[in-house]
C-alpha positions as CSV (number, residue, x, y, z in Angstrom):
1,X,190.1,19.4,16.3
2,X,190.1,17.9,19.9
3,X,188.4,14.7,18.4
4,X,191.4,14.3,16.7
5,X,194.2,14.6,18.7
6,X,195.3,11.1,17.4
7,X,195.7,11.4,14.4
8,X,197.6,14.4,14.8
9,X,199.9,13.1,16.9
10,X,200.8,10.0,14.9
11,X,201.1,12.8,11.9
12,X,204.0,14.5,14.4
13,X,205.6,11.3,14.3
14,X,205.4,10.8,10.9
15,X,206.9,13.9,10.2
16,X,209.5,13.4,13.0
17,X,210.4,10.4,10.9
18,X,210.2,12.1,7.5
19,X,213.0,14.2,9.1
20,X,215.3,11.4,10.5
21,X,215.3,9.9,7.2
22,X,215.8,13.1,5.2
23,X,219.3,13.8,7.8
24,X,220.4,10.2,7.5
25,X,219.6,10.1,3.8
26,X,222.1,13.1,3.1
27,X,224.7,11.7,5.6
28,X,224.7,8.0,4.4
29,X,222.8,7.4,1.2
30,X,220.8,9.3,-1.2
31,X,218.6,6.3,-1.7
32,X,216.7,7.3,1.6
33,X,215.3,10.4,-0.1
34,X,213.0,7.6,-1.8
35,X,212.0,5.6,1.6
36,X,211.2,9.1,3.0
37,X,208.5,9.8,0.2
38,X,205.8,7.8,1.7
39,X,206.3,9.3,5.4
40,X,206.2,12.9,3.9
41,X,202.4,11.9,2.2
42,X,201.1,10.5,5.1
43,X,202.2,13.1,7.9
44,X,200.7,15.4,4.5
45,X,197.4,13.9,4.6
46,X,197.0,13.3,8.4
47,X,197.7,16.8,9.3
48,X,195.3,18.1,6.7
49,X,193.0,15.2,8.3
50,X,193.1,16.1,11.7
51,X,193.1,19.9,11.0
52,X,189.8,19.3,9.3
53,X,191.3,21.4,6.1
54,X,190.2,17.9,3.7
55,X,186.6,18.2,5.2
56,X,186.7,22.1,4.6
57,X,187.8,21.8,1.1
58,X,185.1,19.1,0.0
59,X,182.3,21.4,1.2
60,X,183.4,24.5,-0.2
61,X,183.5,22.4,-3.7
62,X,180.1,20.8,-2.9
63,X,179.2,24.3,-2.3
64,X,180.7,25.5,-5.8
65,X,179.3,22.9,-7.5
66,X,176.1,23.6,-6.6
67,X,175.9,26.8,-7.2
68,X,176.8,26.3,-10.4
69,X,174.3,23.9,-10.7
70,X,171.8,26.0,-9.4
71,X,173.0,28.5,-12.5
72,X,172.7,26.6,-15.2
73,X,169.1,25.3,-14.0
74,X,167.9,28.8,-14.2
75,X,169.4,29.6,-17.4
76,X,167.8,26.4,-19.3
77,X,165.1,25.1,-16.9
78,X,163.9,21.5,-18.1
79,X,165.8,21.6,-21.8
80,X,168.8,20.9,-23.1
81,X,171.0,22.1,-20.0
82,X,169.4,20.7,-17.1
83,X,171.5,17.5,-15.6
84,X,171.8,15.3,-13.0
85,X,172.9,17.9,-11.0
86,X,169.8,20.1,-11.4
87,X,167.8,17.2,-10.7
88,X,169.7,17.1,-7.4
89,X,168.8,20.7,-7.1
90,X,165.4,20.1,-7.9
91,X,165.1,17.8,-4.9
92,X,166.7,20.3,-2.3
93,X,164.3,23.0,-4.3
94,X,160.9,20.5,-2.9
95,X,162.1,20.4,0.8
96,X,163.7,17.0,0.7
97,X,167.3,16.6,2.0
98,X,170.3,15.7,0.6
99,X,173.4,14.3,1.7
100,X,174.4,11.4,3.8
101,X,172.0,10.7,6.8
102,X,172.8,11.6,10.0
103,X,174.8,14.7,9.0
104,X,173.2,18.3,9.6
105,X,172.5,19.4,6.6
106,X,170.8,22.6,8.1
107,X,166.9,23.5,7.2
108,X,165.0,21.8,4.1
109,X,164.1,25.1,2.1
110,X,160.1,24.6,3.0
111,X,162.1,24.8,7.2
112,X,164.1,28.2,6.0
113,X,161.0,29.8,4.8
114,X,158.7,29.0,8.2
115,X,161.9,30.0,10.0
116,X,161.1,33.6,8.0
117,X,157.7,33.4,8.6
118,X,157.6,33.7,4.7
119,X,155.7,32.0,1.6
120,X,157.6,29.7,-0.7
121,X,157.0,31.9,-3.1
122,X,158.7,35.0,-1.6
123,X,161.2,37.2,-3.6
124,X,164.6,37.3,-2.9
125,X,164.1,40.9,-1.5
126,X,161.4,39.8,0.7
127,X,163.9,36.8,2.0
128,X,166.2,39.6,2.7
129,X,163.4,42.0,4.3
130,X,162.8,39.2,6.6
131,X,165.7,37.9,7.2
132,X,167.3,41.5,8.2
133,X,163.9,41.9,11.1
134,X,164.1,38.3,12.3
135,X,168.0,39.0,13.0
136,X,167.1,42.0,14.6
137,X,164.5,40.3,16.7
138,X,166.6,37.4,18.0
139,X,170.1,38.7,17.9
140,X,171.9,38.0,21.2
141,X,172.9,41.4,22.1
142,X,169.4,42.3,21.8
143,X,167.0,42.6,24.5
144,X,165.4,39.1,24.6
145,X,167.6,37.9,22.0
146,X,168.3,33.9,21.3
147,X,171.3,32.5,20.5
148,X,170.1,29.6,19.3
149,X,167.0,31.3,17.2
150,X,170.1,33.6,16.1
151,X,171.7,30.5,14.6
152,X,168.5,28.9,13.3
153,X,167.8,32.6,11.6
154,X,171.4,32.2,9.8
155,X,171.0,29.4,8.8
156,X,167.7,29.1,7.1
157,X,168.9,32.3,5.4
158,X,171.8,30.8,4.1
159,X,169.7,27.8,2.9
160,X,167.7,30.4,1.0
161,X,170.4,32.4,-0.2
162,X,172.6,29.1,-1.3
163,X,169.5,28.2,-3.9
């Protein structure tokens, strides 16, 4: 949020003028309800902007959306079912990443599973068996532990997890 400091202060004064125009609107004229519309959107979408609410929204959709994919894949693998959407599932599936470059996209699945110290072709108890030692290993209030291995652990987990 501090990157964006801007942007929420112009939506402040947006909505500071939003306000003016709503007070003069109901002393003077009516017809300023309408001229306050388009201040009311934009201090709407700039707060939601600079609060980083849009950005949080459109990955928990991505997220939805492909686990849905991921769903469908398994319940009709290759026939009638499968889409452009379990292609793209396919893709992550063979350790190749997705999503614009130069965002974090976390580990490639064939990166979650050396993180594990597992096969590709593990279970998903096994994920969980090694997921819950690793943790154990490297978690921060442990003797020795690493915060950042700690991170690395979560994350290749949820990678594996995610499908």
């Amino acid at each position: 949020m501090d990157r964006d400091r801007l942007v929420l202060g112009l939506a402040a004064m947006f909505a500071g003028l939003t306000v003016v125009l709503v007070v003069i609107a109901f002393v003077y004229q009516l017809f300023l309800l309408f001229l306050a519309i388009p201040f009311a959107a934009t201090t709407y979408l700039m707060w939601h902007h600079s609060t980083g609410r849009i950005e949080e929204r459109a990955r928990r959709e991505a997220r939805a959306s492909r686990g849905s994919a991921g769903r469908r894949q398994r319940r009709a693998p290759g026939g009638f079912g499968a889409t452009a959407r379990g292609a793209a599932s396919g893709a992550r599936a063979s350790g190749r990443r997705t999503g614009a470059p130069g965002t974090d996209a976390g580990p490639s699945r064939r990166e979650a599973y050396e993180t594990l110290g597992l096969d590709p072709d593990a279970s998903d108890d096994e994920v969980r068996r090694a997921y819950r030692s690793k943790v154990k290993e490297v978690h921060p209030d442990a003797d020795g532990g690493d915060e950042e291995a700690f991170k690395r652990v979560n994350r290749a987990y949820e990678r594996l997890r995610d499908g």
